[in-house]
C-alpha positions, 0 to 999 in steps of 0.5 A: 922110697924102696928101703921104705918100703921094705922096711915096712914090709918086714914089720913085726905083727904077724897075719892074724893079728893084722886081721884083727886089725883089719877086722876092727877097721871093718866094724869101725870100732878103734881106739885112738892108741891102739890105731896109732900102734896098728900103723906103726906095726902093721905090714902093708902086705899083710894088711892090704891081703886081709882087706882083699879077703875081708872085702870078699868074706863081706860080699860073700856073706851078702850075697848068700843072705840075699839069696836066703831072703828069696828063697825063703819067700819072705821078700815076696 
């Protein structure tokens, strides 16, 4: 199980373009072979990273358009 891992940790794709992946996967937007591609290339850590900061980038944004909403008086 450890060699697996290792062996799944040094994969080829480099971090932008797990993150374009990553980013995909967020849109809901894939197609089936290049999902299927994706998981045999992508690096666990690259793409567990990139989902920390995907899911932060889309809180973020949230948060600030909420914020903009009320401050502007159109919720109101």
């Amino acid at each position: 199980m450890t060699q697996d891992l290792k062996h799944a940790a040094q994969r080829p794709l480099s971090f932008g373009q797990t993150v374009k992946a990553v980013a995909w996967s967020f849109i809901g937007l894939r197609k089936g072979a290049g999902y299927q591609q994706d998981i045999q290339k992508l690096n666990p850590v690259h793409v567990i990273v990139a989902g920390i900061i995907g899911a932060a980038l889309f809180v973020l944004t949230l948060v600030l358009i909420v914020r903009w909403v009320i401050s502007s008086g159109v919720a109101g």
